[in-house]
C-alpha positions in Angstrom: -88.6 -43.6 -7.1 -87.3 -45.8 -9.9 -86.8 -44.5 -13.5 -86.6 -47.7 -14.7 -82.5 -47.4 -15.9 -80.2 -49.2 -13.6 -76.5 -48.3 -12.8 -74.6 -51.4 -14.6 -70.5 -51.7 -14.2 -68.7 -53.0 -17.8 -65.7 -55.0 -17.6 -63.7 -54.8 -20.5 -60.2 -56.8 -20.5 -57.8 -55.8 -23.6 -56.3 -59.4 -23.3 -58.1 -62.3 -24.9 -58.2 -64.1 -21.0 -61.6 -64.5 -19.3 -62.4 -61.8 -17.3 -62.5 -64.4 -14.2 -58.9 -65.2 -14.7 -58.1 -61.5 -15.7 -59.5 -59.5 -13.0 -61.0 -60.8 -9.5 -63.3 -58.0 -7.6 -60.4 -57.5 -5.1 -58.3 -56.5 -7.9 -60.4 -54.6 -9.5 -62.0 -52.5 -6.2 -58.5 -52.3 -4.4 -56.7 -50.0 -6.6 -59.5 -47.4 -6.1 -59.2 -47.1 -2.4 -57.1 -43.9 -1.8 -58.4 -43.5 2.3 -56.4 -46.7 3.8 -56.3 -50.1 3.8 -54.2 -52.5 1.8 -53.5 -52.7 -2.1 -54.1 -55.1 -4.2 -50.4 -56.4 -3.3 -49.1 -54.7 -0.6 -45.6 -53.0 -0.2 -43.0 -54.0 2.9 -43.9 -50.9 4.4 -47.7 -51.3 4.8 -46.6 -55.1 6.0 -44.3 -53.6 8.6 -47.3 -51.1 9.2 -49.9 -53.7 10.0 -47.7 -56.2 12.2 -46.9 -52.6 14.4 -50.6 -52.1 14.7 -51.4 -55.4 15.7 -48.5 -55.7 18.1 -49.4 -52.1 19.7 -53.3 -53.4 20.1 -52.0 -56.7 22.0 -49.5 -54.5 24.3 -52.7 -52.2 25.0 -54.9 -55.1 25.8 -52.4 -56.7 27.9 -51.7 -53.2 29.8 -55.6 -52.6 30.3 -55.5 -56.3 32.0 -52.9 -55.8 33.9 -54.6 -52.2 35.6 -58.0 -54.2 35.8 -55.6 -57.2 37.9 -54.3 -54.3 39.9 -57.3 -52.7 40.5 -59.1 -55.5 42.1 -56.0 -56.7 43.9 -56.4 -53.1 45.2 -59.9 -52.8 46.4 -59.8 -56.2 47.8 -57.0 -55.4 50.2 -59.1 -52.1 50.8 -62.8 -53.6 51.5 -61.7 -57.1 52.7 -58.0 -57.1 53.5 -58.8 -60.8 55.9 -59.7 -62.1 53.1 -56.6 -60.6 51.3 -54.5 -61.9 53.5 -55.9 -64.8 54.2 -56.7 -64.5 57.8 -59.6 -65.9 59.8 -61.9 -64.5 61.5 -61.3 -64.5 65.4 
């Protein structure tokens, strides 16, 4: 149910710049985040953090690839090892 006021957000900037030139949102939101995520500029350590991460994600993916690979090499030689092998049928 609306009560007819609506939640505005005032920008104030002490400077005599724009407030486009003074504050973007991602400088203005980015501070505020206290949970994760970056800030507005980042220190080394969060850098160092995030290459990590990403590195750790790609070694996972390529380990899950490499046990799906297995896996059907596996159950091939199981279920069909002529065709495994490559032999013919007599």
């Amino acid at each position: 149910m609306s009560t007819g006021t609506e939640n505005t957000i005032v920008v104030a900037s002490t400077t005599g710049a724009p407030v486009a030139a003074a504050q973007t949102v991602a400088t203005t939101v980015a501070p505020a985040k206290k949970d994760g995520g970056f800030s507005a500029k980042p220190t080394v350590g969060e850098l160092v953090e995030f290459q990590l991460t990403g590195l750790l994600v790609v070694f996972v993916v390529l380990g899950a690839i490499t046990a799906i690979s297995g896996l059907m090499s596996w159950l091939l030689k199981v279920l069909a090892p002529n065709q495994y092998y490559g032999k013919s049928k007599p």
